[in-house]
C-alpha positions in Angstrom: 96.7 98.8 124.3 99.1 95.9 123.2 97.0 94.1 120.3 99.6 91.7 119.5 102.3 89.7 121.0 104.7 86.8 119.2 108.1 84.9 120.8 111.0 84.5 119.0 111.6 80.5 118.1 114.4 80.5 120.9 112.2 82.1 123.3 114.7 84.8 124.4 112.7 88.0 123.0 109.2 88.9 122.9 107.8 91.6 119.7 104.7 93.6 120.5 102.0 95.5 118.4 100.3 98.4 119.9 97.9 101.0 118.9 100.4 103.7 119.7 101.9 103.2 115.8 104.9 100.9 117.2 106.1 97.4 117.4 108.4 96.6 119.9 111.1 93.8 119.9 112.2 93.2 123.7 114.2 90.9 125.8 111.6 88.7 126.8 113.4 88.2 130.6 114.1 91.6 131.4 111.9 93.6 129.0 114.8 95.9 127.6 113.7 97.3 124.6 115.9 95.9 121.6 114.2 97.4 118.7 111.2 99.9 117.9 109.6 99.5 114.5 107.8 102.2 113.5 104.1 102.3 111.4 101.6 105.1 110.2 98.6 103.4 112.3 98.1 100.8 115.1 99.8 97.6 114.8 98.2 94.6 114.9 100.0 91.5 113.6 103.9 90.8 114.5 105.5 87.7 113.8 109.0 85.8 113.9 110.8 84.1 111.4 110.8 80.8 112.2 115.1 81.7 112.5 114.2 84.1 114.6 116.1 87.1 112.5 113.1 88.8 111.4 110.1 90.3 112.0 106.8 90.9 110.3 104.2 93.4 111.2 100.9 94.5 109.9 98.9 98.2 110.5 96.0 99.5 109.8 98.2 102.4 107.6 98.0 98.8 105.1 101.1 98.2 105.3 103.0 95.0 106.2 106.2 95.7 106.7 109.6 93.2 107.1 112.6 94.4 110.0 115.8 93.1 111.4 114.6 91.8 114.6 117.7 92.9 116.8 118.2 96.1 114.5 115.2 97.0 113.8 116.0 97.8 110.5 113.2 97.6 107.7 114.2 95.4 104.8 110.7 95.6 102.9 107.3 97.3 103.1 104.4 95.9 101.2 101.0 97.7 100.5 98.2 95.1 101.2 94.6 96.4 101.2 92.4 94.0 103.5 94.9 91.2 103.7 97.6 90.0 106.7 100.9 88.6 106.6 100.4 85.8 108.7 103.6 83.6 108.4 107.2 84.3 106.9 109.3 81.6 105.5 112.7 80.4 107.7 114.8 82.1 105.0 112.2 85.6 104.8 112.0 85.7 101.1 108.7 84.5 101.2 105.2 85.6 103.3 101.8 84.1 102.9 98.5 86.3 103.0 95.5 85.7 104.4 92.5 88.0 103.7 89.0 88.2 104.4 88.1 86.8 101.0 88.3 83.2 100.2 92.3 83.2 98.8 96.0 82.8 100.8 98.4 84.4 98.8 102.4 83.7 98.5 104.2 86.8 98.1 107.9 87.7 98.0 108.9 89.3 100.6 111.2 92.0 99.4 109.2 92.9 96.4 105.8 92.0 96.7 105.7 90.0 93.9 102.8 87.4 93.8 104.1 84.1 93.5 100.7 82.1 94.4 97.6 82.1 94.8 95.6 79.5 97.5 92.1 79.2 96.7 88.8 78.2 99.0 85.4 78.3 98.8 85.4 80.2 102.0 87.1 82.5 104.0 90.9 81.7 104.8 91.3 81.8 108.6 94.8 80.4 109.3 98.3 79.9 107.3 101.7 78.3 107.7 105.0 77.4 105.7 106.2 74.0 106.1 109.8 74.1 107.7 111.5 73.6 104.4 109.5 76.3 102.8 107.9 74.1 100.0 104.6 74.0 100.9 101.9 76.1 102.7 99.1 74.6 104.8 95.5 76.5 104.7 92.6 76.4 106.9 89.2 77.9 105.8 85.6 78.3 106.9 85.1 76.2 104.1 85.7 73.7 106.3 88.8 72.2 104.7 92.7 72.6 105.4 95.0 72.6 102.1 97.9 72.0 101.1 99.7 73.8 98.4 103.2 73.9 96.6 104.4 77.3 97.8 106.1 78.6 94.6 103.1 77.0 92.2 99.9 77.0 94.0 99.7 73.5 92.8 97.1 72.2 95.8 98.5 68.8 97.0 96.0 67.5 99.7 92.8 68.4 100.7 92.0 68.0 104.5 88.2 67.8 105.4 86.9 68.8 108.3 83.0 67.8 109.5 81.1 70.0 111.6 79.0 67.9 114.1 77.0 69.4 116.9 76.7 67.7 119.8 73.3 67.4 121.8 73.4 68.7 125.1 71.2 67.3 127.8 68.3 70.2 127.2 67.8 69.3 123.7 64.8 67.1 122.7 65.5 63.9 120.3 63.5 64.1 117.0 
């Protein structure tokens, strides 16, 4: 089974994650096979940079892992327990976690290196860089999006959401 599937910004190739251990970068018109990026265990995130030049993938071997898109060649591995790369900055020095607690966390991509943490009061569900990299947007359970400075963690706006159930025509006024 194919349990992931991301286009490149200019929409020419197409990367895949697959329980067979693989991702797969391939020419999203003819499906030739540019590039096959290798893992210890099923693959279940892939991303592009937002240039298009790399790509991100995460296993269940823990590893996220950063390749060449049209080489395949890997250019970093990090060791995450329970967390998922889940966008890459347009330069790919910089990838943002998400996990199933209730923190995002900006990491360098090469390295590892924590650079910030994004704190919640609930689970983070969703992540993304702004195009110039500065900031990081957040979405929680918490019912909130964030934003943050990406190299400080400094929180900069605060976005509520509110939760309102609609009545449906079976349901009895109080």
């Amino acid at each position: 089974p194919v349990f992931a599937v991301a286009f490149s910004p200019d929409g020419k190739l197409v990367t895949t994650g697959s329980e067979d251990s693989t991702a797969r970068v391939l020419e999203a018109r003819t499906g030739r096979e540019v590039a096959r990026l290798d893992h210890g265990g099923p693959v279940y995130a892939v991303t592009f940079s937002p240039d298009g030049k790399l790509v991100t993938t995460g296993s269940t071997d823990h590893s996220e892992r950063v390749f060449e898109a049209r080489t395949g060649r890997q250019v970093a591995m990090l060791t995450l327990q329970d967390k998922v790369v889940a966008a890459l900055s347009r330069d790919g020095t910089l990838v943002v976690t998400r996990s199933e607690g209730n923190i995002a966390q900006v990491l360098e991509a090469r390295t590892g290196r924590e650079v910030a943490v994004l704190a919640h009061q609930d689970k983070v569900l969703a992540v993304a860089f702004s195009p110039d990299t500065t900031l990081v947007a957040t979405g929680s359970a918490d019912n909130t999006a964030r934003v943050f400075e990406a190299l400080t963690g400094h929180e900069v706006a605060r976005l509520a959401h509110h939760f309102f159930k609609q009545k449906t025509a079976y349901e009895m006024p109080k």
